[in-house]
N, C-alpha and C positions, 0 to 999 in steps of 0.2 A: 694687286696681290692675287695669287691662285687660291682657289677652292680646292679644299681636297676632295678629292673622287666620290668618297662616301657624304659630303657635305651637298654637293653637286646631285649625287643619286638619291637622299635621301629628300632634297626639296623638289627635285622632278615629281618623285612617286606620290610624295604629298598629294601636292597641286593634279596627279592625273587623279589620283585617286578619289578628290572630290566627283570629278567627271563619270568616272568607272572603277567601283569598287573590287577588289579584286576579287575574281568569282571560284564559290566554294565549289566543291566535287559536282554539287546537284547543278549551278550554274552551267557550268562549262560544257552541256549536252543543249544547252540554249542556242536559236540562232545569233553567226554575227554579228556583232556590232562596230561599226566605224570610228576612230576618233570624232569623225564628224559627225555621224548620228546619235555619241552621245554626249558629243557638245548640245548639237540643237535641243535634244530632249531636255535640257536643264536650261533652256532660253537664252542662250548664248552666254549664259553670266559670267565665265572668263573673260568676255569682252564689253562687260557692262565702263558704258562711261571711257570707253577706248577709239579711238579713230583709227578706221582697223585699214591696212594693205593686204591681199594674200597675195602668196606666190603659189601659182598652180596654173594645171594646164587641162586638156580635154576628161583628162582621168579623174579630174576633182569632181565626181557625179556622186548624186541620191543614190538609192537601189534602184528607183523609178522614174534613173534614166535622167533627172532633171540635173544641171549644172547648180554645184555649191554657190557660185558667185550670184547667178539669177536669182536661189533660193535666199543667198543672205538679205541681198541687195534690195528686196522686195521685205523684207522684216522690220519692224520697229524695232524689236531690240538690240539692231546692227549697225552700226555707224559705219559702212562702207566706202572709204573713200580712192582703193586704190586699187589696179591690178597690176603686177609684177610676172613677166611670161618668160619660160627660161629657154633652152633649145628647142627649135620646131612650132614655137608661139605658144600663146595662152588660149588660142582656138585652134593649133594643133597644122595650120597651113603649109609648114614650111619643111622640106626633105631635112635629111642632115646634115648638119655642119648649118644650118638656117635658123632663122629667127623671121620674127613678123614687125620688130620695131616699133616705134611710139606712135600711137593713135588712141582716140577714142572709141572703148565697145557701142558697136549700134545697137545693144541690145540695152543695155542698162546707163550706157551714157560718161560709163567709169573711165580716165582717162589708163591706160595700159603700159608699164613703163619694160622695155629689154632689156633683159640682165645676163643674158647671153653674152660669155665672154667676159662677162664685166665683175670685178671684185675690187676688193680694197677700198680707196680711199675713192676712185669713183662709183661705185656699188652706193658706196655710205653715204653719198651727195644726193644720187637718185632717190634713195630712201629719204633723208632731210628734204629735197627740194617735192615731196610727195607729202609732207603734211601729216604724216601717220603718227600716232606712237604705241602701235602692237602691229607686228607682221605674224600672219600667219601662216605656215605650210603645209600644204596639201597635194600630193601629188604621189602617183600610181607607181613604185620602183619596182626595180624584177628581181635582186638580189646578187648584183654583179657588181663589182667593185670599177668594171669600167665602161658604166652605162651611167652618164653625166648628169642626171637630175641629183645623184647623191651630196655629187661637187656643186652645183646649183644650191643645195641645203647647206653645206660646208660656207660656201662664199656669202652666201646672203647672213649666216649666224653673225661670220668674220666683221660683214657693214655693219649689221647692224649694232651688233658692239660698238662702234667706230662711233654710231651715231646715237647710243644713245638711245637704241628703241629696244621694244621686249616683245620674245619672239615666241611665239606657241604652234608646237606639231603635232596635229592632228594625223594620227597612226593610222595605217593600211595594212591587210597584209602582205609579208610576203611571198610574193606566188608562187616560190617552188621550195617552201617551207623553212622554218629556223633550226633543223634537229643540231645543223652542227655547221663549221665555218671548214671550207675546202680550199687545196689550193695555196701557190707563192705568194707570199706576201710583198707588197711594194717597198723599194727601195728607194729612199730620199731623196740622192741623185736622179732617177725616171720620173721625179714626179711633174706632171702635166694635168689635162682637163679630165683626163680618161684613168686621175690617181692623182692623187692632190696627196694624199697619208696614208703610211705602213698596215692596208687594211689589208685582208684573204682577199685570193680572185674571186672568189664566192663567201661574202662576208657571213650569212645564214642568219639577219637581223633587220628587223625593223624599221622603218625611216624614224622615228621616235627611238628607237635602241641607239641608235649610229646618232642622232643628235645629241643625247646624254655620252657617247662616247668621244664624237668631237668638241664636245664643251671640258670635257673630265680630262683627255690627253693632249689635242692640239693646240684648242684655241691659247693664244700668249693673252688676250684678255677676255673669259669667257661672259657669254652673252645671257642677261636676265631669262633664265629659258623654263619655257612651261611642257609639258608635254599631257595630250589626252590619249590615253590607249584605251583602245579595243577590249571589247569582251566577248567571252568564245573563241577568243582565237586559241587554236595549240600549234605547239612547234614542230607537231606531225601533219598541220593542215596545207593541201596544198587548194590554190586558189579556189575549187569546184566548190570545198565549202566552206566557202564565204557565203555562197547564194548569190554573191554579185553582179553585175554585167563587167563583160570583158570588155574596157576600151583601152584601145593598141595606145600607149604610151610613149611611141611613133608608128611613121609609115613602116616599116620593118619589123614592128613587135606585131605581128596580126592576131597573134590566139596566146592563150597559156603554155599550150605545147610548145612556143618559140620560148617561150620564159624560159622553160625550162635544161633546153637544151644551149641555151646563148651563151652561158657564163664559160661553156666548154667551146663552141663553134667558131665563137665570135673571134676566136686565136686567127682564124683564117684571113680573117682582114691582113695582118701580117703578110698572108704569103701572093703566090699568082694566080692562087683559085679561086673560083668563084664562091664567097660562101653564101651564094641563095637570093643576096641582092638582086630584084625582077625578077622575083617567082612567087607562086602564093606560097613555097614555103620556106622563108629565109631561114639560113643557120638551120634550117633540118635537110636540105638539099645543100653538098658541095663539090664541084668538080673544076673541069679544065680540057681544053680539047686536048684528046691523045688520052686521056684516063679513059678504063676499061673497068672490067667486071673483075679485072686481077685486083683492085683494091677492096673490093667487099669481101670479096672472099679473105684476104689479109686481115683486115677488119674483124671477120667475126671469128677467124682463128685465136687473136687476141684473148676470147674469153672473156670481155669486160662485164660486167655484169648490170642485168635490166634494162639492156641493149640490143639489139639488132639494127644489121646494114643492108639493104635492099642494092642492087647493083642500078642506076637510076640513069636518064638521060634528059635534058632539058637545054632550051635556052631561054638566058635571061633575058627580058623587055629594056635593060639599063644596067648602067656600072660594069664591074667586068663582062668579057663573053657578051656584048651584045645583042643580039639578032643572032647569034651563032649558038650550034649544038653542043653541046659539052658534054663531057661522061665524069661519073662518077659516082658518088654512095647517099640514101636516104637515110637516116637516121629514126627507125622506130622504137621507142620507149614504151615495153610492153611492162617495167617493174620499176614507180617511181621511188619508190623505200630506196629502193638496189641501188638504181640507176647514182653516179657519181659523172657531173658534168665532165669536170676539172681532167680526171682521168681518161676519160672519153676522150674530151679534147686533145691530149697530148697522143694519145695511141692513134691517132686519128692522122695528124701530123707524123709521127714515125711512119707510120703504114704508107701515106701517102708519099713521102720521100721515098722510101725503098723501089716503090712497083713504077713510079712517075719517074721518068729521067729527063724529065721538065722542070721539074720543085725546083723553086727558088723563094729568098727570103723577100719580102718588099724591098727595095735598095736603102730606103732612109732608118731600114731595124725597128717599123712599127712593131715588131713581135715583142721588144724588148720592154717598150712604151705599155704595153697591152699585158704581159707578165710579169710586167716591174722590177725585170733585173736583166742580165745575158745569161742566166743561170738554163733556161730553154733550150733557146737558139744555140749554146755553145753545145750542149750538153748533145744535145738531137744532132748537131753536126758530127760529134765525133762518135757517133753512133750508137748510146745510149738505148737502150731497153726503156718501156713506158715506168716498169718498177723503179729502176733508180735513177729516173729524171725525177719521179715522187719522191723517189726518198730524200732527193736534193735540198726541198723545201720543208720537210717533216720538223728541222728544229726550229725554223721562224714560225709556221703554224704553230706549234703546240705553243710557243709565248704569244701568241698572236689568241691565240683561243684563251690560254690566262685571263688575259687583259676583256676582250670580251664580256667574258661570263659577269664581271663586276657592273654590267651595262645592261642586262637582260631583264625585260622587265615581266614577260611570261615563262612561266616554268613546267 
């Protein structure tokens, strides 16, 4: 039987609210605080008498720098028996599209299971055959609807339903803020690893917000789910204050400034350009040999706003453009209130098609995968203005934000 939405939201905020009360006016000018810093500070007792697994990866650190699994794993009050690593590993080794697979950590001795790729009915065998019965999740998301640890939180809820275990999400934030959700929504038909559910290309929520919303809308049998949220956080905050350390969440997320501009850049995977892969500044660097300085200037005619385009030249070390020079545009984000990824991205793409008489889509329609419908790609082919490829998606966002807001657990 389903839970309704309100049933589901209201025993989440319970259960965090033991962990982190929700903070009055005077609070809210306090430093932040982690799901995880203010699980530990009450002695793990959400997981008293639990034999616990996490799922998490290099991102799961203290403020100082030390790794969650080291600090649980070293506690009495922790019964640690498992780790769970999802793309790129649980120690973060592996480029993308990779995993590190099944071994034991040298450091703690914990045996580390791959879940990379992995859902349903074998996800939920891994989980069983691991001995757990509370999984937790911890892991660093950037706010983009197709940046995979989301879908990694989505598949592991799905197991563990399956199996039987109770899952608790320890909240982060997110680092280019919650003010508001941007962006086409996915379409059921596109849906893959990179978009599993009809969420924003920029959801502007929580990995604890999006777990109460995949238990509330998706899940067909939703999972005993706990959530501990943050305090301090606001939905005007972007990462700097947290006070946190920045760790890249993969090899290509290297700073916050990638966060931020990724949810918009990352469209470029799509086409023949390079978007920044092998450079210190992915998704803020994109070009193509044969691009010139005629696309910045295109670029900043646009008008987008809390944006500038620097006319840029580089070659990447890997992946497209190898060893070779390319031209193209940097992306400086002088006003992050202003700045609107989503829009960026698509102005970015028109511009580039018009002055490039090279642009081409990827042959296999990643753009469509990555936007969640042909509503883009068709739309930019027939020549389309950046305004009404937005307006394209204006009435799925605004139901898409509905639904949302019923999931929000900071205001």
């Amino acid at each position: 039987m389903r839970l309704s939405r309100r049933t589901l939201l209201a025993a989440a905020t319970a259960t965090a609210s033991l962990a982190a009360p929700t903070a009055t006016a005077a609070e809210a000018h306090r430093p932040q605080r982690t799901g995880f810093e203010n699980l530990a500070s009450q002695d793990y007792a959400q997981l008293s008498g639990q034999r616990t697994g996490i799922v998490t990866n290099p991102t799961g650190i203290t403020r100082d720098v030390h790794h969650i699994v080291d600090v649980m794993h070293a506690n009495d009050h922790v019964d640690l028996r498992a780790v769970f690593g999802p793309e790129h590993g649980f120690r973060g080794t592996a480029q993308a599209g990779g995993s590190e697979g099944r071994y034991d950590d040298p450091a703690t001795g914990l045996p580390v299971y791959d879940t990379y790729l992995k859902s349903g009915q074998p996800l939920a065998d891994i989980f069983t055959a691991s001995g757990v019965d509370t999984i937790v999740f911890d892991i660093q998301d950037v706010g983009a609807r197709f940046y995979t640890y989301i879908w990694t939180l989505y598949d592991c809820m799905e197991a563990a339903a399956r199996a039987g275990k109770r899952f608790v999400v320890l909240d982060r934030p997110n680092p280019i803020g919650g003010r508001s959700a941007e962006g086409p929504v996915l379409h059921p038909e596109f849906a893959t690893f990179v978009g599993r559910k009809p969420i924003a290309q920029a959801h502007g929520m929580t990995v604890a917000e999006l777990a109460l919303l995949f238990n509330g809308e998706f899940l067909e049998t939703p999972v005993p789910l706990e959530t501990v949220r943050m305090t301090g956080w606001r939905r005007t905050d972007f990462y700097d204050a947290s006070g946190l350390p920045w760790v890249p969440p993969s090899p290509n997320m290297p700073t916050p400034d990638t966060a931020l501009v990724y949810s918009g850049t990352c469209l470029f995977e799509g086409t023949n350009l390079s978007e920044g892969r092998g450079t210190t500044r992915p998704f803020e660097l994109l070009g193509a040999e044969g691009v010139d300085g005629r696309w910045a200037a295109a670029a900043n005619e646009l008008g987008l706003r809390g944006v500038r385009f620097r006319e840029a030249y580089f070659a990447p070390t890997f992946s497209k453009f190898q060893g070779k020079t390319v031209g193209g545009v940097q992306l400086h984000v002088h006003d992050r209130a202003a700045y609107d990824p989503v829009r960026t991205g698509i102005g970015l793409l028109i511009t580039a098609k018009r002055v490039w008489s090279g642009f081409a889509w990827r042959p296999d329609n990643w753009i469509d995968k990555l936007t969640g419908s042909t509503l883009v790609r068709t739309m930019i082919d027939a020549g389309a203005d950046t305004d009404e490829v937005v307006a394209g998606w204006r009435e799925e966002l605004a139901a898409f934000r509905r639904t949302r807001a019923e999931y929000l657990l900071y205001r």
